[in-house]
Backbone as CSV, one residue per row, in Angstrom:
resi,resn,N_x,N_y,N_z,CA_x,CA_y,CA_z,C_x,C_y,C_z
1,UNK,-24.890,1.644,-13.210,-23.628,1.103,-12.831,-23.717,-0.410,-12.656
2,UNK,-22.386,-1.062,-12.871,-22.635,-2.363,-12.169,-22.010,-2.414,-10.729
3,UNK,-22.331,-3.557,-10.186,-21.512,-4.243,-8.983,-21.096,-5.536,-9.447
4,UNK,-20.313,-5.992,-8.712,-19.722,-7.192,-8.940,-19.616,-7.816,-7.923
5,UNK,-19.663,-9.303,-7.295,-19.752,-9.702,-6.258,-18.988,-11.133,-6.551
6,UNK,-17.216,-10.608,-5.542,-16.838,-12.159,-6.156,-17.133,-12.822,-4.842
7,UNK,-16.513,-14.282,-4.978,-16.297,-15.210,-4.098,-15.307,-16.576,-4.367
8,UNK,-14.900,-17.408,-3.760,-14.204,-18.601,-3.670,-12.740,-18.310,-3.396
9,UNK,-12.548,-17.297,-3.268,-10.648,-17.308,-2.637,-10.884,-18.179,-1.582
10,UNK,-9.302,-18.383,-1.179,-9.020,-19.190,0.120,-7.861,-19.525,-0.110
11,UNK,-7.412,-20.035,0.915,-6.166,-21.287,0.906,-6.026,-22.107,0.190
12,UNK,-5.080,-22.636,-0.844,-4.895,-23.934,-1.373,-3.597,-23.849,-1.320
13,UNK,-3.151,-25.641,-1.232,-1.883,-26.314,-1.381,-1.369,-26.017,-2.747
14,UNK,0.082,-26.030,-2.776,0.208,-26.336,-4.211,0.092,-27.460,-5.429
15,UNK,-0.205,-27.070,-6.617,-1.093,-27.970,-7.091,-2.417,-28.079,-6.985
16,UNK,-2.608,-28.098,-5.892,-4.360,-27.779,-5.979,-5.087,-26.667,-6.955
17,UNK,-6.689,-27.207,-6.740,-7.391,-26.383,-7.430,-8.041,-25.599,-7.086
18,UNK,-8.964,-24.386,-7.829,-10.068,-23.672,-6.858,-10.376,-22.741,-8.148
19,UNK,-11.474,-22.618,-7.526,-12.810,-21.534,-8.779,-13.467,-20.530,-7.987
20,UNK,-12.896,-19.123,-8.720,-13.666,-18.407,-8.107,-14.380,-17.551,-8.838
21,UNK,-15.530,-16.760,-8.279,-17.154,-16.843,-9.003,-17.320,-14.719,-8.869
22,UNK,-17.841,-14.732,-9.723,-18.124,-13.091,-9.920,-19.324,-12.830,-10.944
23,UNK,-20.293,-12.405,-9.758,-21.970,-11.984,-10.066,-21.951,-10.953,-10.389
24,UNK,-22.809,-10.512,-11.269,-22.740,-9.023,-11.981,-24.353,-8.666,-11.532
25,UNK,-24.312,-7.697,-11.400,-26.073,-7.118,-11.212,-25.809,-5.385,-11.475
26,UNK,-27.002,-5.223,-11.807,-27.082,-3.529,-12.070,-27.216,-3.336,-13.883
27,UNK,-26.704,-2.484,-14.385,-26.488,-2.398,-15.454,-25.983,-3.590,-16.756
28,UNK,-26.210,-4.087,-16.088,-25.372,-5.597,-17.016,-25.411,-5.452,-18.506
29,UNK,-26.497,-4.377,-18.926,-26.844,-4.581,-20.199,-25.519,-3.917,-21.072
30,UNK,-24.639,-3.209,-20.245,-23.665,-2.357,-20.960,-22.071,-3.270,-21.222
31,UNK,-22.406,-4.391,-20.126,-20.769,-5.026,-20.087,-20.703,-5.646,-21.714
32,UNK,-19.665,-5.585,-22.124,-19.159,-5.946,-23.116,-18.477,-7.360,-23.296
33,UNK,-17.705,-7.094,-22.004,-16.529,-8.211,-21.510,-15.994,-8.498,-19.659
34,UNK,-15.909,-9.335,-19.915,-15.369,-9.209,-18.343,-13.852,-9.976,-18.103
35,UNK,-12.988,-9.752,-17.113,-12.213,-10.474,-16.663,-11.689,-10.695,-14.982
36,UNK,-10.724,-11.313,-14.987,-9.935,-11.370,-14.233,-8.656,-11.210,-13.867
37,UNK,-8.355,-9.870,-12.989,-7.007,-9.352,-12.417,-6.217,-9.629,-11.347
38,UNK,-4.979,-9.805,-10.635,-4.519,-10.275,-9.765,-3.171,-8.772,-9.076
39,UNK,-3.061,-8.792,-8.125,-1.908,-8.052,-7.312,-1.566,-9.094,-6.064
40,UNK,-0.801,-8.866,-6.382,0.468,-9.986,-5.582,1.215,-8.038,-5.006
41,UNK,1.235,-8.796,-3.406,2.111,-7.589,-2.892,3.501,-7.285,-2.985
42,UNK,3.408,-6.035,-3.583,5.016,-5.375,-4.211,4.649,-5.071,-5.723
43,UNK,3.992,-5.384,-5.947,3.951,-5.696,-7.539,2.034,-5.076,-8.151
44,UNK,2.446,-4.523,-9.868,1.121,-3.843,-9.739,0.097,-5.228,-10.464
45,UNK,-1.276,-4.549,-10.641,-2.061,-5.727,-10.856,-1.744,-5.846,-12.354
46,UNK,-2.006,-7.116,-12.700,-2.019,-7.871,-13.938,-3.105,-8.506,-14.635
47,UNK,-3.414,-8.487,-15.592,-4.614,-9.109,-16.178,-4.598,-10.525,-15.816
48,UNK,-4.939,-11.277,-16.194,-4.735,-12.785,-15.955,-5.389,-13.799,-17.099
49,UNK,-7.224,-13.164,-16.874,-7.540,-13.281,-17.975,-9.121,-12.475,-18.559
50,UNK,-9.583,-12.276,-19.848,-10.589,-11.743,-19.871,-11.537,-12.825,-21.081
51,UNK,-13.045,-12.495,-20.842,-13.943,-13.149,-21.554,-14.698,-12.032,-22.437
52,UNK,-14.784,-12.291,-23.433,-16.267,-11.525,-24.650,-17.542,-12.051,-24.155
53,UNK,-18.093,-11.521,-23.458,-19.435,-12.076,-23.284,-20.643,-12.590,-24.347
54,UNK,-20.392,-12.034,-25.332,-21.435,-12.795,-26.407,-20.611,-13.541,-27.234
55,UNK,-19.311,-13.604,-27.015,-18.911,-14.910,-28.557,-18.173,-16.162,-27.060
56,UNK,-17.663,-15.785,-25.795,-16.941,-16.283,-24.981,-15.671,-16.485,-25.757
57,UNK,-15.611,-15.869,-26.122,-13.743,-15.623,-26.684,-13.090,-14.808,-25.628
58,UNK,-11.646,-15.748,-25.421,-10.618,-15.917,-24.256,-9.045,-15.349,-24.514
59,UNK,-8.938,-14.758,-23.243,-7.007,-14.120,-23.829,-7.109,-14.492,-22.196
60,UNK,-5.548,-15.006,-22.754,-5.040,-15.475,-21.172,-3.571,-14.526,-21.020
61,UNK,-2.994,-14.167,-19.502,-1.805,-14.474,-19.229,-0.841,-15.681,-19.961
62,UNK,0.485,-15.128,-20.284,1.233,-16.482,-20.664,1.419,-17.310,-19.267
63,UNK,1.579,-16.557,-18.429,1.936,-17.314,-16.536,0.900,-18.184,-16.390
64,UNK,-0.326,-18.099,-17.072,-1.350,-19.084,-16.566,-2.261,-19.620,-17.559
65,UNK,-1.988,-19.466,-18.719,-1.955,-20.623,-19.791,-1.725,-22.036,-19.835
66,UNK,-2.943,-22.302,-19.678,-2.705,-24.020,-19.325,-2.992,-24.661,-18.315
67,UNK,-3.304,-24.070,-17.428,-3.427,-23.756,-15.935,-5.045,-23.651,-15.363
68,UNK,-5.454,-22.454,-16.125,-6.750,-21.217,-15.673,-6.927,-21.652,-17.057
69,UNK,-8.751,-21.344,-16.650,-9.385,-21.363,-17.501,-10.956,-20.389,-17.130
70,UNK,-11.625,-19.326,-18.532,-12.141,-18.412,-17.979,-13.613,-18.538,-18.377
71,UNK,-14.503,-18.731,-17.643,-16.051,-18.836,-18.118,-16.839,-17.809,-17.549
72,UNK,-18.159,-18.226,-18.643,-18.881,-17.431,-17.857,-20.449,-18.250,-18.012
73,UNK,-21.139,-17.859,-17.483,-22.698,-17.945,-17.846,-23.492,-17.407,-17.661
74,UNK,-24.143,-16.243,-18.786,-24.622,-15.352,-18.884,-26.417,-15.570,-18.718
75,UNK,-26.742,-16.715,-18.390,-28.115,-16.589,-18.019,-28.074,-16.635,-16.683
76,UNK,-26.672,-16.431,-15.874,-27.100,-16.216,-14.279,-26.019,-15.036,-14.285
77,UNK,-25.112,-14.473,-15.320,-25.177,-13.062,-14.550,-23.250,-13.333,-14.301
78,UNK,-22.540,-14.505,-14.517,-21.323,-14.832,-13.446,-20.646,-15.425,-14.638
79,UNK,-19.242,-15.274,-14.021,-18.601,-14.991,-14.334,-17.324,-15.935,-13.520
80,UNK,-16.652,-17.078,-14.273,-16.076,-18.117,-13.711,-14.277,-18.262,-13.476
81,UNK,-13.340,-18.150,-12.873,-11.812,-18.781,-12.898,-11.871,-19.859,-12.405
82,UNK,-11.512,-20.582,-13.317,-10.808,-22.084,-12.573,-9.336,-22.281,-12.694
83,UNK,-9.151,-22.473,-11.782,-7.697,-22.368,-11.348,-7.139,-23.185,-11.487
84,UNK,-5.977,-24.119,-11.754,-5.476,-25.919,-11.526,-4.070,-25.430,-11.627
85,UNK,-3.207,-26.858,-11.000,-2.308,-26.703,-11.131,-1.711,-25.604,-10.038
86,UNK,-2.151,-24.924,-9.455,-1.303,-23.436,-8.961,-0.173,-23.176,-8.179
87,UNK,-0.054,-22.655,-7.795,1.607,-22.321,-7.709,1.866,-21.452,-6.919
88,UNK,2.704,-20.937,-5.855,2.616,-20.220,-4.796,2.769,-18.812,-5.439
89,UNK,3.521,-18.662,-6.571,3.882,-16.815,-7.243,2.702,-16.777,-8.018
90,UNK,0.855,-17.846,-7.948,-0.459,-17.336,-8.127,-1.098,-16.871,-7.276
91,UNK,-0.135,-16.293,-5.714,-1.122,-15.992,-4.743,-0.997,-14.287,-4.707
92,UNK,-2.717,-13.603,-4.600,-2.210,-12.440,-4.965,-4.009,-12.035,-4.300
93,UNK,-4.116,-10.976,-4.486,-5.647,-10.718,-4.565,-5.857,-10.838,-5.803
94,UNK,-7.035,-11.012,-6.612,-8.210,-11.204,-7.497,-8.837,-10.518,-7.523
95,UNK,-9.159,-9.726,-8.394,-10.258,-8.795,-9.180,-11.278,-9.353,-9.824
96,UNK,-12.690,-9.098,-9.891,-13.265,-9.379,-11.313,-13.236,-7.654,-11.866
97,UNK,-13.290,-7.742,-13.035,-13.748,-6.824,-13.487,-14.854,-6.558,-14.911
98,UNK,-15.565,-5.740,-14.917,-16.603,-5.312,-16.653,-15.843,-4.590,-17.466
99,UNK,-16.300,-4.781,-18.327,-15.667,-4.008,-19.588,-17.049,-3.465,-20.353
100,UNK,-17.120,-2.158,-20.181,-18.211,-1.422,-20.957,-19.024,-0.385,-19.905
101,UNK,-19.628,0.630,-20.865,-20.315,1.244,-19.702,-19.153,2.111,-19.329
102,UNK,-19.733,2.099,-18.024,-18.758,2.984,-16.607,-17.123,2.127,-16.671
103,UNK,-17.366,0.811,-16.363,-16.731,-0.444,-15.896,-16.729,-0.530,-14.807
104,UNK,-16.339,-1.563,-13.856,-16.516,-1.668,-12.644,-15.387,-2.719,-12.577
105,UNK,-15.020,-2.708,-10.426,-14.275,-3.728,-10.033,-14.730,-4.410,-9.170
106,UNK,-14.418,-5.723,-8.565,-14.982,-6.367,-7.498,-14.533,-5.786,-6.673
107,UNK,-14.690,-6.449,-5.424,-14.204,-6.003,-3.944,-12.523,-6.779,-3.855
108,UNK,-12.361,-7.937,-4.813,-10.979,-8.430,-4.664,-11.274,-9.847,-3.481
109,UNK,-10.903,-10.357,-4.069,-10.695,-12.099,-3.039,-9.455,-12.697,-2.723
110,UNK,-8.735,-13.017,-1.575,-7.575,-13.155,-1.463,-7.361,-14.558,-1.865
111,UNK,-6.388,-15.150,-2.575,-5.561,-16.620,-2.839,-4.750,-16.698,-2.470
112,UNK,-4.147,-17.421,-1.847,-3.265,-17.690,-0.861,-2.793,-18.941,-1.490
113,UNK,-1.592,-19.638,-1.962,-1.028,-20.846,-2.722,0.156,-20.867,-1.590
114,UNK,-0.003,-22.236,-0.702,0.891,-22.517,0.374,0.491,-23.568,1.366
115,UNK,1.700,-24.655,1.725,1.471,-25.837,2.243,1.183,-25.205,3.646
């Protein structure tokens, strides 16, 4: 199996920036792909965005096109969002998730976009 271990939610203003980080350990050898999901309360989760781990080929949300941007670096395992620009209807929980294998989800990191 994998785990996933995110981090960097928090508070930001609007406009501001922030990156948040998702470690993979366990099975790694099976992920295919990974991304990033969001739920905003009331509403179900949404992709946002996902990565190919061996070519790093990218599909974004149209909501955050231009905005987010999705990395990774596979000689430590992680798995990158950078955020810019954001906007208070980007505050939601955060997922990472694998693609392959079993698949797996993070534990979820809260963002919060608000003066």
């Amino acid at each position: 199996q994998v785990q996933l271990v995110e981090s960097g939610g928090g508070l930001v203003q609007p406009g501001g920036s922030l990156t948040l980080s998702c470690a993979a350990s366990g099975s790694i050898f099976s992920i295919y792909a990974m991304g990033w999901y969001r739920q905003a309360p009331g509403k179900q989760r949404e992709m946002v965005a996902t990565i190919t781990l061996r070519d790093g080929s990218t599909n974004y949300a149209d909501s955050v096109k231009g905005r987010f941007a999705i990395s990774r670096d596979n000689a430590k395992n992680t798995m990158y969002l950078q955020m810019n620009s954001l906007k208070p209807e980007d505050t939601a929980v955060y997922y990472c998730a694998s693609i392959g294998g079993q698949g797996s989800w993070g534990q979820g990191t809260q963002v919060t976009v608000s003066l």
